[in-house]
C-alpha positions in Angstrom: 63.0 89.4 100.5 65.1 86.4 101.7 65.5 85.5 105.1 69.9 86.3 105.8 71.8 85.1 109.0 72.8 87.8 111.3 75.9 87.1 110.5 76.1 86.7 107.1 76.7 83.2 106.4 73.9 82.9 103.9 75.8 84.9 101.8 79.2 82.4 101.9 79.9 79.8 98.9 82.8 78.6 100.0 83.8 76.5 102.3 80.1 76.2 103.5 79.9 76.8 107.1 82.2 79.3 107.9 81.5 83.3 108.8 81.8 85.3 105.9 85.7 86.8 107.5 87.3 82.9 106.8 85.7 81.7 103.5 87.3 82.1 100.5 84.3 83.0 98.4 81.2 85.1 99.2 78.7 86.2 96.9 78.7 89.6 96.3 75.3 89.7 93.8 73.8 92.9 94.8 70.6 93.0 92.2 68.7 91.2 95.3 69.4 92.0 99.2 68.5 89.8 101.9 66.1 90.9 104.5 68.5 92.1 107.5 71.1 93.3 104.8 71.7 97.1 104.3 72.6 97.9 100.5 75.7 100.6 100.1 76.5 102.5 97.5 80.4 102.8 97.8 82.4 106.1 97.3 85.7 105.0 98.7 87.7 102.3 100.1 90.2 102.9 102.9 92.1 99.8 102.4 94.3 99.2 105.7 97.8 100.0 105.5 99.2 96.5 105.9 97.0 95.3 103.1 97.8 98.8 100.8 101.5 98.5 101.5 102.1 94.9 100.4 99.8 95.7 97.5 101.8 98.7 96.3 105.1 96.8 96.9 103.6 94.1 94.7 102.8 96.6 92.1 106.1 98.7 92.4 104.0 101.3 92.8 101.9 101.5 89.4 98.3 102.3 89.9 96.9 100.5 87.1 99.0 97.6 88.6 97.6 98.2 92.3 93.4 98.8 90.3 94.3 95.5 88.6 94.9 93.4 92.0 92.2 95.2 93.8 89.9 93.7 91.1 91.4 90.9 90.9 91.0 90.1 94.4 87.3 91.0 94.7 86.6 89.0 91.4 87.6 86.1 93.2 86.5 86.4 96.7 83.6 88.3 96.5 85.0 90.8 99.1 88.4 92.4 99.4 90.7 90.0 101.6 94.3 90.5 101.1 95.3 87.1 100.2 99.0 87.9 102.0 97.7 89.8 104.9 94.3 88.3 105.1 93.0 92.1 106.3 90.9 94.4 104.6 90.4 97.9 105.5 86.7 99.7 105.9 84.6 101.6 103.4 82.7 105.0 103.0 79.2 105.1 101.0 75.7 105.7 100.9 72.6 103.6 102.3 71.0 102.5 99.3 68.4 100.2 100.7 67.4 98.5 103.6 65.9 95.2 104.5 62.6 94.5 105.4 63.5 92.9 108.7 65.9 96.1 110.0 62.2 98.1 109.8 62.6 99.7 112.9 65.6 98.3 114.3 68.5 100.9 113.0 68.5 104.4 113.4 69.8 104.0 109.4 67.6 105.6 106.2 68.0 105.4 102.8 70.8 108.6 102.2 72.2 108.3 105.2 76.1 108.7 104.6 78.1 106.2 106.6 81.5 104.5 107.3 81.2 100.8 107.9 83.1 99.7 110.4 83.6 96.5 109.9 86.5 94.9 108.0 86.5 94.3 104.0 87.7 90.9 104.4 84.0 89.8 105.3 82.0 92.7 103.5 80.2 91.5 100.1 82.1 93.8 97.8 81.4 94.7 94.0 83.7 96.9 92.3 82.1 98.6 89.2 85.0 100.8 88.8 88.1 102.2 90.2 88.1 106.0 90.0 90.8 107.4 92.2 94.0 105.8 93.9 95.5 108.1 96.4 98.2 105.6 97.1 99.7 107.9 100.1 96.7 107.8 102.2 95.7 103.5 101.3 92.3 105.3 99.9 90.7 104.7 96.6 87.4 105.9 94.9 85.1 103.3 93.4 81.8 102.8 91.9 80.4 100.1 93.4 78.4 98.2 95.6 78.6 96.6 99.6 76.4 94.7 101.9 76.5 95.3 105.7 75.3 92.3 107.3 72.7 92.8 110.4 75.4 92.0 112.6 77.7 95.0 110.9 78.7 97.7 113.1 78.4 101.7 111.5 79.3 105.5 111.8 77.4 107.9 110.6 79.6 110.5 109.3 79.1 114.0 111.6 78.3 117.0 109.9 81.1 118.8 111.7 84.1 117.4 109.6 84.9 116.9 105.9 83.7 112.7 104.6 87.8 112.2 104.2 88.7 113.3 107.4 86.5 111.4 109.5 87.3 108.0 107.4 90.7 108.3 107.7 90.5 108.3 112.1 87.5 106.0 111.5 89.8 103.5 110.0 91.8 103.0 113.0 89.4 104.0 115.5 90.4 100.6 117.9 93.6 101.7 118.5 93.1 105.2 120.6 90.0 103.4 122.1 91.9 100.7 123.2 94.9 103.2 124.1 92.5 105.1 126.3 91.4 101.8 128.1 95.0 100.3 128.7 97.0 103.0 130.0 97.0 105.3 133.6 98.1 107.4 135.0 102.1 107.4 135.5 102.5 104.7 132.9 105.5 104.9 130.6 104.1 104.2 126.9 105.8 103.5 124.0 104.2 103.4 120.5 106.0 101.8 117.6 105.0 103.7 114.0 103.9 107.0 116.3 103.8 109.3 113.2 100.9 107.0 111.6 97.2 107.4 111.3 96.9 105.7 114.5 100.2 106.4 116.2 99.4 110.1 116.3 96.2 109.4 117.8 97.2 106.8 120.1 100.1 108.9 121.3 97.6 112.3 122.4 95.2 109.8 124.1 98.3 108.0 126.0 99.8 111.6 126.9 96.3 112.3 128.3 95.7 109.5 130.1 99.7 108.7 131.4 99.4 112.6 133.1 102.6 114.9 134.2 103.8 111.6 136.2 103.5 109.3 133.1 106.1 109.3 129.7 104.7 108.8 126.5 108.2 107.5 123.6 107.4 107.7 120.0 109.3 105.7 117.4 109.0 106.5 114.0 110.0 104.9 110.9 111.3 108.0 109.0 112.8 111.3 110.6 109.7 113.1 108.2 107.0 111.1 110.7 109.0 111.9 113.8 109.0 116.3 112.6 105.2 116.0 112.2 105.3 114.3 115.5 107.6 116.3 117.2 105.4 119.2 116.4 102.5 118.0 117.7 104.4 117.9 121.1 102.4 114.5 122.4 105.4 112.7 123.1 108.1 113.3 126.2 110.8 111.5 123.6 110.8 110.6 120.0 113.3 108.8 117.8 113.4 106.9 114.3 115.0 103.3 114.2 114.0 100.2 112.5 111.4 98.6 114.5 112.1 95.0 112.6 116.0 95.4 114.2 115.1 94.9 118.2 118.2 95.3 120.3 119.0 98.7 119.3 115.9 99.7 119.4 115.6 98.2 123.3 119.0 100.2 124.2 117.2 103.2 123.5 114.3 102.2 125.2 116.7 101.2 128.3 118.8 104.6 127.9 115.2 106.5 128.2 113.6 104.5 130.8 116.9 104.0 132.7 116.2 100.3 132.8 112.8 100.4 133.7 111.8 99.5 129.9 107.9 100.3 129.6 104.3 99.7 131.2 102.6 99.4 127.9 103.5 99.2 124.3 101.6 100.1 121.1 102.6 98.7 118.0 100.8 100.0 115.1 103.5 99.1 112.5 101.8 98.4 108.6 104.9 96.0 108.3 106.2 92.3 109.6 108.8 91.0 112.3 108.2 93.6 114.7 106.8 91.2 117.7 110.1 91.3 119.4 110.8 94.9 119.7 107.6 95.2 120.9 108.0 92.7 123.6 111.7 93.2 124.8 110.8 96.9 125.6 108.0 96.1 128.0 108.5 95.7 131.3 107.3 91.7 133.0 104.0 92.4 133.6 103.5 94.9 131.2 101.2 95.0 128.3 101.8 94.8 124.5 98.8 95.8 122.3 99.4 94.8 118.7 97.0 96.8 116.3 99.0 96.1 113.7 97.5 93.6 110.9 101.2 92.8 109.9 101.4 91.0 113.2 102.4 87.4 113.4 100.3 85.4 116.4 103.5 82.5 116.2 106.1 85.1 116.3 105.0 87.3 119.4 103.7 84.0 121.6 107.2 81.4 120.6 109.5 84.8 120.7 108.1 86.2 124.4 108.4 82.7 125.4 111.8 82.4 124.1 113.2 85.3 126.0 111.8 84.5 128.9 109.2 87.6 129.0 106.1 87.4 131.1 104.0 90.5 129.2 100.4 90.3 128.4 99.8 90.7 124.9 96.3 91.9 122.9 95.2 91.0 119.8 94.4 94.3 118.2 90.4 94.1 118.0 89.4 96.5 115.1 86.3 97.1 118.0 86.2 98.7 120.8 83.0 100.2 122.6 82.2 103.7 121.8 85.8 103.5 119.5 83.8 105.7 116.8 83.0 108.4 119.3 86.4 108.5 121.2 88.2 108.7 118.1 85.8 111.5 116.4 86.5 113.5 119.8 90.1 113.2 119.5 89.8 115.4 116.5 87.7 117.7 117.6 89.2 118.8 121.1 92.5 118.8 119.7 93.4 121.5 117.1 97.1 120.9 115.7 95.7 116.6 115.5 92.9 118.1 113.4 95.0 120.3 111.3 97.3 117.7 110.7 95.1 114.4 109.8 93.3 117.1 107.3 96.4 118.2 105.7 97.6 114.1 105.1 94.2 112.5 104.6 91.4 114.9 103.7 
């Protein structure tokens, strides 16, 4: 076998240089795997929801429309990069081979079942055929091929939960992680798109950690995300507003908070322009965490500075140690979370 580079750069074609995230074309030949390289055999794609939505909006919603750019893209890049959002999403397969120089070096074996957890936008990708769209959950079933690079970070999937279930919290595993690092006890919290994927599991793991003295606020985008949430019973207030509109959305914050806006915010929004509401409802000295993908760097740094706010903001690293773990947790020691991420996404 080939000697690869730990981090894949042997495998880009252009621009020559760059890790495999940046370049425009990677090659995605799987007939011949480098030495640290692990060979997957793909069964689905959880493509992340900033990525899926624009796709489906550019495809009005027809499937052989959305297959057609997925394919498209891949053809082109070797690896599926949203050109708009420049994200990618995570996939879920079986090790196929492994390199000669991993011998001994990953608790992996051919068989294993695994979700990568590493982002699509640097994963050699090749797309043999696309089996299954289930547009409401941003999943879709392939035959195909992936490399994970040496460097490439995994989850086995446990034997105590259905494939589906567990790659659907997989897929947004940084955010609770992250969630679970930021806030404390008697912080107010609020989380913009709380009846997502990862707003539901953000907002259990910031009423856990906030406590009786802290106040975890949900906004939703639709009053069908803020029922499921209300029934889940992990927020102390939930609403629906239009988190791209910001001054309504910061009276309520300011009506809840009685002026004290909040400690922490979570945005976890799959859609664009949401940096402000994000940063007028935190507090000086607060914290802003943007998970979402649809977030614009320019827009969050020029508006806070604009407006005169003096919050910390955080990229949203898709990585956050032991985020696999925490997140699989989440589902097990909570029921009604369980129950509810199986009925959506499993």
């Amino acid at each position: 076998m080939k000697k690869g580079n730990k981090y894949g750069i042997h495998r880009v074609i252009e621009p020559k240089g760059v890790l495999p995230q940046p370049a425009n074309k990677i090659d995605n030949n799987m007939d011949e795997i480098y030495d640290n390289e692990i060979l997957i055999n793909v069964q689905t794609l959880n493509v992340d929801s900033a990525s899926f939505t624009q796709i489906k909006e550019q495809a009005g919603g027809d499937e052989s429309k959305i297959a057609e750019i997925m394919l498209d893209i891949v053809a082109k890049q070797g690896k599926h990069r949203n050109p708009v959002t420049g994200s990618g999403g995570m996939l879920l397969g079986t090790v196929e081979k492994i390199g000669t120089a991993l011998e001994g070096k990953t608790d992996l074996k051919v068989g294993d079942k695994i979700a990568t957890l590493v982002s699509l936008s640097l994963t050699p990708l090749r797309i043999d055929k696309i089996k299954a769209i289930r547009k409401n959950v941003d999943q879709v079933d392939i035959e195909g091929k992936a490399i994970l690079f040496e460097s490439g970070i995994y989850a086995k999937i446990p034997a105590d939960m259905p494939e589906k279930l567990a790659l659907s919290a997989l897929d947004v595993a940084g955010a609770p992680a992250q969630t679970a690092r930021l806030v404390k006890p008697g912080d107010t919290v609020l989380i913009i798109g709380a009846g997502g994927k990862s707003g539901m599991l953000c907002c259990y793991e910031a009423k856990k950690r906030a406590g009786v003295t802290g106040k975890v606020i949900g906004l939703c985008g639709s009053e069908k995300s803020a029922h499921r949430l209300e029934e889940l019973g992990f927020c102390d207030h939930i609403f629906t507003a239009d988190a791209t509109v910001p001054v309504p959305v910061l009276e309520k914050i300011e009506e809840i908070t009685d002026g004290q806006l909040c400690d922490i915010t979570i945005n976890n929004v799959n859609i664009p322009d949401t940096e402000m509401t994000s940063i007028l409802c935190t507090k000086d000295t607060g914290t802003v965490y943007f998970f979402s993908m649809a977030t614009s760097f320019t827009k969050a740094a020029l508006g806070a500075e604009g407006v005169g706010s003096d919050v910390t903001m955080i990229v949203g690293n898709g990585y956050t140690k032991g985020h696999a773990e925490i997140t699989l947790q989440l589902l097990r020691e909570c029921d009604s979370l369980r129950k509810v991420f199986t009925e959506l996404y499993a």
